[in-house]
N, C-alpha and C positions, 0 to 999 in steps of 0.2 A: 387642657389648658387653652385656655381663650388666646389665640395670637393676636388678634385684632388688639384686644386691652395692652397688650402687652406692646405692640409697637406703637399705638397712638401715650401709651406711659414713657417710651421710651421719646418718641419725638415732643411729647411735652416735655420733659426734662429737658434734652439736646435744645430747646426753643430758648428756653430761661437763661439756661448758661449762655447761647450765643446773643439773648439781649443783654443778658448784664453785662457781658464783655463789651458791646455794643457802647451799651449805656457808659461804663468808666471810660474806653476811648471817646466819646464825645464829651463826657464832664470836664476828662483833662485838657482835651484838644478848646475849650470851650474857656477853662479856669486859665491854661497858659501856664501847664505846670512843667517844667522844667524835663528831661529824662534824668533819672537817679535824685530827684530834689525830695522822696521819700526816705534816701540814707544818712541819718543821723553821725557824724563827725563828731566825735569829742576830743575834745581839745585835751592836751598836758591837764594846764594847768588848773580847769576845773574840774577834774577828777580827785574824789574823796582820797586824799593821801595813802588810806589804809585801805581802798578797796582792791579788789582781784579774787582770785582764790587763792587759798593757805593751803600750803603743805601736811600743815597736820591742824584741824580746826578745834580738835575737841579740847584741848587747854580752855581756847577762846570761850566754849559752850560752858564748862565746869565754871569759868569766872563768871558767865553770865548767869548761868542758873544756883548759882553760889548768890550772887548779888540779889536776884530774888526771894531765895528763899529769906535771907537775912532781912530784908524787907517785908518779908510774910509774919517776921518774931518781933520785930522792933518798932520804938517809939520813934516818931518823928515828923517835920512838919512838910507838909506839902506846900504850903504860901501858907507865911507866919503873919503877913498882913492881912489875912484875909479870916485867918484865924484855923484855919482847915488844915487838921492836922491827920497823919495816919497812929493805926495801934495795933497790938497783934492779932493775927486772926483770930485765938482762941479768945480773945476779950472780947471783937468781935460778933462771934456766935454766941457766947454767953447772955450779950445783951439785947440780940437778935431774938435769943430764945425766952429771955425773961419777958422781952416783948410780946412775943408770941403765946406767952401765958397767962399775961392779963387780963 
C-alpha cells in the first residue's frame, strides 16, 4: 500500500473539512447571524390542527386510499368552468387504446 497516497488523501480531506468549517464561520461571522437563529420555533397557533403523530394511523390510510380508489371508478368534475372533467380509469384505457389503434 502506498502510504504516501494515503496520507496526502487523508490531509486533503482533513484540508476541505477545516476550510468549509472556515468558510461558514466567516459567512456567518460576516452575514451577522444570530447563535440558534437556524432553530425554527413554531408557534400554537399556526400549527395544522390535526398534525402530530396518531395512535393508530391506518383508519386515516383505509379513508384515504378508500377515497382514491372511488375516484379511480367515478364520474366527476375537476373545474366545471373550465370544462375539465375526470372518468373511470377503465373508460379511460378504452379510449387510450382505441386511440392507439387508429
Amino acid at each position: 500500500m502506498n502510504t504516501r497516497a494515503v496520507v496526502l488523501a487523508a490531509s486533503a480531506i482533513l484540508g476541505g473539512v477545516v476550510l468549509c468549517a472556515g468558510a461558514v464561520f466567516l459567512l456567518l461571522h460576516w452575514w451577522d447571524v444570530p447563535a440558534g437563529a437556524g432553530s425554527v420555533q413554531a408557534s400554537p397557533a399556526s400549527a395544522a390542527p390535526d398534525a402530530g403523530l396518531r395512535n393508530a394511523p391506518q383508519q386515516d390510510q383505509a379513508a384515504y386510499r378508500a377515497d382514491k380508489e372511488r375516484r379511480l371508478h367515478a364520474l366527476g368534475w375537476v373545474d366545471a368552468q373550465r370544462g375539465i372533467a375526470r372518468i373511470p380509469i377503465e373508460a379511460a384505457m378504452d379510449l387510450l387504446a382505441a386511440g392507439a389503434a387508429r
